[in-house]
C-alpha positions in Angstrom: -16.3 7.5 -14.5 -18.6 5.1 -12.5 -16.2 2.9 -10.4 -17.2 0.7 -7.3 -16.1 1.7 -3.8 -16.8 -1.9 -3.2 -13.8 -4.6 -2.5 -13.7 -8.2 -3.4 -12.3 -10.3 -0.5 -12.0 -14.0 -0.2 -13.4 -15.7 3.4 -12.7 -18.5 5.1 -15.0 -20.9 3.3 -13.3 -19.6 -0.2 -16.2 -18.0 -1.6 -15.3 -14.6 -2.8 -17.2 -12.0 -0.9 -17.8 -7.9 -1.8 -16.6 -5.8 1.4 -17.2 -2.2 1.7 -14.8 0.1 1.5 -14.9 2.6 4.4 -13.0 5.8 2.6 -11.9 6.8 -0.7 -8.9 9.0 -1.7 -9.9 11.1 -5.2 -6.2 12.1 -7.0 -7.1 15.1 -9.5 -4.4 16.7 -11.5 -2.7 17.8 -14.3 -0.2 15.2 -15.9 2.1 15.1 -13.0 -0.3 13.1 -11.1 -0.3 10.0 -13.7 0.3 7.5 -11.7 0.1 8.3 -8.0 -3.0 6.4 -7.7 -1.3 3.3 -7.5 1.6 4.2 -5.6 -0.8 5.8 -3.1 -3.2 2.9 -3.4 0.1 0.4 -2.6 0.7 2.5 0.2 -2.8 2.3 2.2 -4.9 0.2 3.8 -7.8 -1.8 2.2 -10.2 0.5 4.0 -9.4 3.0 1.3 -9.9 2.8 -2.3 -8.3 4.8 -4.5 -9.1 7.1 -7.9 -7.4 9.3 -10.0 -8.4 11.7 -12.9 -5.4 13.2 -14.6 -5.6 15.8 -17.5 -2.7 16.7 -19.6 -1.5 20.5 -20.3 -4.8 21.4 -18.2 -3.8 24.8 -16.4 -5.5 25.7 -13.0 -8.1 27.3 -14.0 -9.1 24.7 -16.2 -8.3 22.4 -14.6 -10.4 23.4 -11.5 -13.2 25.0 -13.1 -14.2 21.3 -15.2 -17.4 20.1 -13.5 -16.9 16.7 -12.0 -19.8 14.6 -10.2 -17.0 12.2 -8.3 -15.4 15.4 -6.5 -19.2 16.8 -6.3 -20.3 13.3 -4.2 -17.3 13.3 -1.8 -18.3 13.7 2.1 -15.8 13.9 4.9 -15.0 10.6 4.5 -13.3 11.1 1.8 -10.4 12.4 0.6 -9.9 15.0 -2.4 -6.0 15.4 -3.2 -4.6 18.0 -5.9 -1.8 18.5 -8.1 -0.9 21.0 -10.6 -0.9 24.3 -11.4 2.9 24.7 -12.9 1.5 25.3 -16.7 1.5 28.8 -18.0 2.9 30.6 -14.5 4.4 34.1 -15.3 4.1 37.1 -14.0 0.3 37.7 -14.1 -0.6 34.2 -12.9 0.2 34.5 -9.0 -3.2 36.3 -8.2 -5.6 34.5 -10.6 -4.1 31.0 -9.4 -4.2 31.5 -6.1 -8.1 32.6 -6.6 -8.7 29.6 -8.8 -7.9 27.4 -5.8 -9.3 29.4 -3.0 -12.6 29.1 -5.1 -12.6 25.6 -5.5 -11.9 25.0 -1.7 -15.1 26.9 -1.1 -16.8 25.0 -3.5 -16.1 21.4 -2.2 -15.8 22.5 1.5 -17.8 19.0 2.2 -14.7 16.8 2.0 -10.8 16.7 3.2 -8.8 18.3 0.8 -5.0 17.6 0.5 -3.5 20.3 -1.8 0.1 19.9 -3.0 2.1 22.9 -3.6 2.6 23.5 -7.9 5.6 21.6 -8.5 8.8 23.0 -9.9 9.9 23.3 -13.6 13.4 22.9 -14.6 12.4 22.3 -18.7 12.7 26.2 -19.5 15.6 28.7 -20.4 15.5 30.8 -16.9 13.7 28.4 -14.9 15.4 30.0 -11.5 12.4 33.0 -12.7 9.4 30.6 -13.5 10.4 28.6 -9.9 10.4 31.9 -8.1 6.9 32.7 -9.4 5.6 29.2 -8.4 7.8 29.9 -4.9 5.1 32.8 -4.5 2.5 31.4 -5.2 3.1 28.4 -2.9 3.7 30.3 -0.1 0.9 32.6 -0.2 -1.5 30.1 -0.9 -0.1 27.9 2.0 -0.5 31.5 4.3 -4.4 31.9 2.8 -5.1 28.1 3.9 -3.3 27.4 7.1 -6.6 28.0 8.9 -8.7 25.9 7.4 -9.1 22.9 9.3 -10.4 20.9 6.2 -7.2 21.6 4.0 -4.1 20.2 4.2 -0.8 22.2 2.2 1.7 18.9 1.2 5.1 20.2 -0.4 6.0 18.7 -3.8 9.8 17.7 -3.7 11.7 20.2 -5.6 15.2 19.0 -5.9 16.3 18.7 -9.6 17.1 14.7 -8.5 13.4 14.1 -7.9 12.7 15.1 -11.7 12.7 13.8 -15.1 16.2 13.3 -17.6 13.2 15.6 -20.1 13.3 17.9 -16.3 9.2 18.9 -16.4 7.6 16.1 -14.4 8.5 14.4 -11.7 10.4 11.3 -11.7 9.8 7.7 -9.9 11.8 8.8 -6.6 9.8 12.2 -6.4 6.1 10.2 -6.9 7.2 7.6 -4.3 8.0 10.5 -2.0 4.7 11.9 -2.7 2.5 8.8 -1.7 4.6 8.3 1.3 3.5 11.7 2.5 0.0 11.2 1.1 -0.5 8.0 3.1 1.0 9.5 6.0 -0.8 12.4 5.7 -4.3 10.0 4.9 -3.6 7.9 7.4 -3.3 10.9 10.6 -6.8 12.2 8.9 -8.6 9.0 10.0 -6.9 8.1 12.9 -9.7 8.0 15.9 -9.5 10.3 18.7 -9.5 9.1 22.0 -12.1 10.9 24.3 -10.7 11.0 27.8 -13.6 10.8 30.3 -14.1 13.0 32.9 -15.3 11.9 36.4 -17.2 13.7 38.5 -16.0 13.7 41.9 
């Protein structure tokens, strides 16, 4: 998928002009990220242009092990954001999930990685199990990554009210609570630091 980074912009004489864009936000997921692109890309400033690759019924390990050159390009100015993991959790999938991910991280250490925690399902006969399971795995994944400065662990909404009448994917309230964080979130990663000299007496 070859898209521009590049943003047209009209000037003052009226011509239309191509501005740079100075960072871009990658959205890779299963199907629960359809459509956060452009919520997120509503939500942030033109500086920041948005993508977003979703594949449907992809599981984790899948889902992270498919080669793609756009997350393979990305450099600290950018921004890789995932979603996903909630298809075929049971009982054996804590350990081999959580190593999925903590791969992947290594792998693409060159960017800033925003990982959201695998969202609840309420579609199955004993969900209160299934959400347990994907409780586990959120919180040791969140406990493996808390020290690395280039990941950030954003919680998926996981009231029933932010999901679906059909109860698997998130609804329009639970994706608009999503890119608020995500901008938030996007926004404190690019903020400049002030550097406070020191004077020498």
């Amino acid at each position: 998928m070859n898209v521009s980074n590049r943003v047209m912009k009209r000037s003052g004489n009226g011509k239309i002009v191509k501005m740079s864009k100075d960072h871009k936000v990658l959205i890779y997921g299963d199907s629960h990220s359809r459509g956060l692109s452009s919520g997120l890309n509503n939500k942030l400033l033109d500086a920041f242009d948005v993508l977003g690759y979703t594949k449907p019924n992809f599981n984790i390990q899948t889902l992270l092990s498919t080669e793609n050159q756009e997350i393979a390009h990305l450099t600290n100015k950018y921004v890789l954001v995932l979603i996903g993991g909630s298809n075929n959790i049971n009982d054996n999938t804590s350990a081999s999930e959580q190593l999925h991910i903590f791969q992947f991280i290594n792998r693409n250490m060159q960017t800033n990685i925003v990982l959201l925690t695998i969202p609840y399902r309420y579609d199955q006969t004993g969900n209160a199990y299934i959400n347990e399971k994907i409780m586990e795995v959120n919180r040791k994944t969140g406990k493996c990554t808390r020290f690395n400065k280039d990941v950030t662990i954003l919680e998926t909404p996981k009231d029933r009210d932010y999901y679906t009448r059909h109860v698997y994917h998130l609804n329009g309230l639970g994706k608009e609570i999503i890119c608020k964080l995500l901008a938030s979130v996007i926004d404190r990663l690019f903020q400049p630091t002030e550097v406070i000299p020191i004077t020498l007496d």
